[in-house]
N, C-alpha and C positions, 0 to 999 in steps of 0.2 A: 177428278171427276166424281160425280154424284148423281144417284137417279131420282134424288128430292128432288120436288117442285114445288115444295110450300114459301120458300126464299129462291127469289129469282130476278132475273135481271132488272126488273120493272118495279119491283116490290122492295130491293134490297138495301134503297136509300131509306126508308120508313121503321128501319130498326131501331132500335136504340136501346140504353141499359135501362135494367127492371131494378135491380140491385148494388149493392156493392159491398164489399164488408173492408175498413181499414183494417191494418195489419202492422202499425208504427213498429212495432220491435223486432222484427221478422226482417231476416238482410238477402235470405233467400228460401226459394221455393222450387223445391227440385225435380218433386215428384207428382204426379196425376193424383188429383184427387180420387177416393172409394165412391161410388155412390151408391147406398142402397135403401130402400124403398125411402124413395125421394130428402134419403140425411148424405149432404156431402163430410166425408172423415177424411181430414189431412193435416201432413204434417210440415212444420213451418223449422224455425233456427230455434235452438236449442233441442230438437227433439220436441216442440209443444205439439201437442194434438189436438184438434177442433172438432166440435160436431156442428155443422151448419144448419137450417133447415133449406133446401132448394130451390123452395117457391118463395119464400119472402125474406131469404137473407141473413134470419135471426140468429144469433148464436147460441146454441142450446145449451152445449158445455166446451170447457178447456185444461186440459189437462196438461198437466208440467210435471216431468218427470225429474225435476232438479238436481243435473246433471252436474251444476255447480256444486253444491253440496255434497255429492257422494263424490265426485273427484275434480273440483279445480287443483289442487296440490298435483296431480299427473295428466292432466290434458290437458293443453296448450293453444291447440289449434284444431279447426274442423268443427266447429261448434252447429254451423250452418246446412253440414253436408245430410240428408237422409233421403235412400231412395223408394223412400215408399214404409205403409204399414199394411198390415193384411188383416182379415175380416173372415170369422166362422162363427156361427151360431150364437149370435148377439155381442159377443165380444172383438175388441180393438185390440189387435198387437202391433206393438211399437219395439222395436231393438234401437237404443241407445248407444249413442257414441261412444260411453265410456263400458260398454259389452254388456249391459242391463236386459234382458227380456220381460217387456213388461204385459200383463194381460190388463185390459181395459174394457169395464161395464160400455157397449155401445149404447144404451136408454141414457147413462148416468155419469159417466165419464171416471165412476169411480176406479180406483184400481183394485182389481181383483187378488194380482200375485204379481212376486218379480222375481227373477232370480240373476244370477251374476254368471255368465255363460265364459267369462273369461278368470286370467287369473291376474286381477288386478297389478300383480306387481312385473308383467308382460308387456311388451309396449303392443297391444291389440285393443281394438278398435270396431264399431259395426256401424258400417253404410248404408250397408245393404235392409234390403224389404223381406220380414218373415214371410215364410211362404207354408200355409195350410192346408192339408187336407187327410183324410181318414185319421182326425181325432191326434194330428201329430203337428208343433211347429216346429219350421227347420226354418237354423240359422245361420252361419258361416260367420266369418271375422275377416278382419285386415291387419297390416301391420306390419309389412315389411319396411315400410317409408322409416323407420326408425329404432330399425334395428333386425336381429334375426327373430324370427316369429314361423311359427311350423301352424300350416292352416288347418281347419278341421270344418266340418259339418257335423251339427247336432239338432237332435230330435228330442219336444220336449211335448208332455202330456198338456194338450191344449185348455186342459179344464182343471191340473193342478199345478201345471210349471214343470213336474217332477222330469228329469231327464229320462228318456227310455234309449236310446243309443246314441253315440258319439263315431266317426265315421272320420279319420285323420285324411289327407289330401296328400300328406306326403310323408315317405319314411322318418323316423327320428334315427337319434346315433346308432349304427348300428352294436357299437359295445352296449350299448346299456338294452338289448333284444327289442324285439317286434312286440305292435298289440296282436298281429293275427297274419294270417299266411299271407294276404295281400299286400302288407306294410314288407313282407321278407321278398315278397315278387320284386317290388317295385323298386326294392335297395339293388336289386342286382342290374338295373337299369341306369 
């Protein structure tokens, strides 16, 4: 249900497309595009990033964060999966499949910063959509599909990448000790 009345029963045949942008490389599309002041920013297979304009289609910029490059030798598969990027104060962030956080000029598409939130030689992984706010991105991993991988949450300074806390999900061994009294709660669980 809807309490629009601008599209309605009598009028609904008379739509049609204004636009359309092809997309040949792209095998899937996962996630909702951003929209903000009328620029759609979405991300496609490989991790590429788009800026659209709304009203007419155009594509302003496209950013590739070439995923192949920094790691075909260790990623295999998932090339296509990403749920989302997020959006603060003129910049695009993107988390990459191969654990990449990358900062993106929203005007320009250029890249601002990146940093590598995993430890490459880990089988970990990011799906998931940065999530922003009070001047911090947070981003989480995956990775159990292929082997043991101990999860975390990390916080990184939205405007230089620089990490400000890291935040584990679950205890590590406990011979080798806790990062903080929560990780020693949890082992006893």
């Amino acid at each position: 249900f809807s309490p629009l009345t601008q599209v309605n029963t009598s009028n609904v045949g008379d739509l049609s497309v204004d636009w359309y942008l092809d997309l040949p490389n792209d095998r899937g599309l996962t996630s909702t595009p951003l929209v903000v002041d009328g620029i759609l920013y979405f991300i496609g297979s490989m991790n590429v990033v788009r800026a659209v304009d709304g009203a007419s289609g155009e594509m302003l910029w496209e950013y590739d964060p070439d995923i192949v490059g920094h790691a075909a030798h260790r990623i295999r598969a998932g090339w296509d999966h990403s749920r989302g990027i997020g959006f603060w104060k003129g910049k695009v962030y993107v988390a990459t499949w191969d654990g990449r956080l990358n900062a993106v000029d929203a005007a320009t598409g250029e890249e601002l910063w990146s940093v590598m939130t995993v430890d490459p030689a880990v089988h970990y992984y990011i799906t998931g959509a940065p999530k922003i706010f009070k001047g911090k991105v947070l981003i989480g991993n995956g990775g159990t599909e292929n082997g043991a991988a101990r999860g975390y949450v990390t916080a990184y300074d939205a405007e230089t990448g620089e990490q400000a806390w890291r935040f584990w999900i679950v205890p590590g061994n406990p011979a080798d000790g806790f990062e903080n009294d929560a990780m020693a709660m949890a082992a006893e669980t």
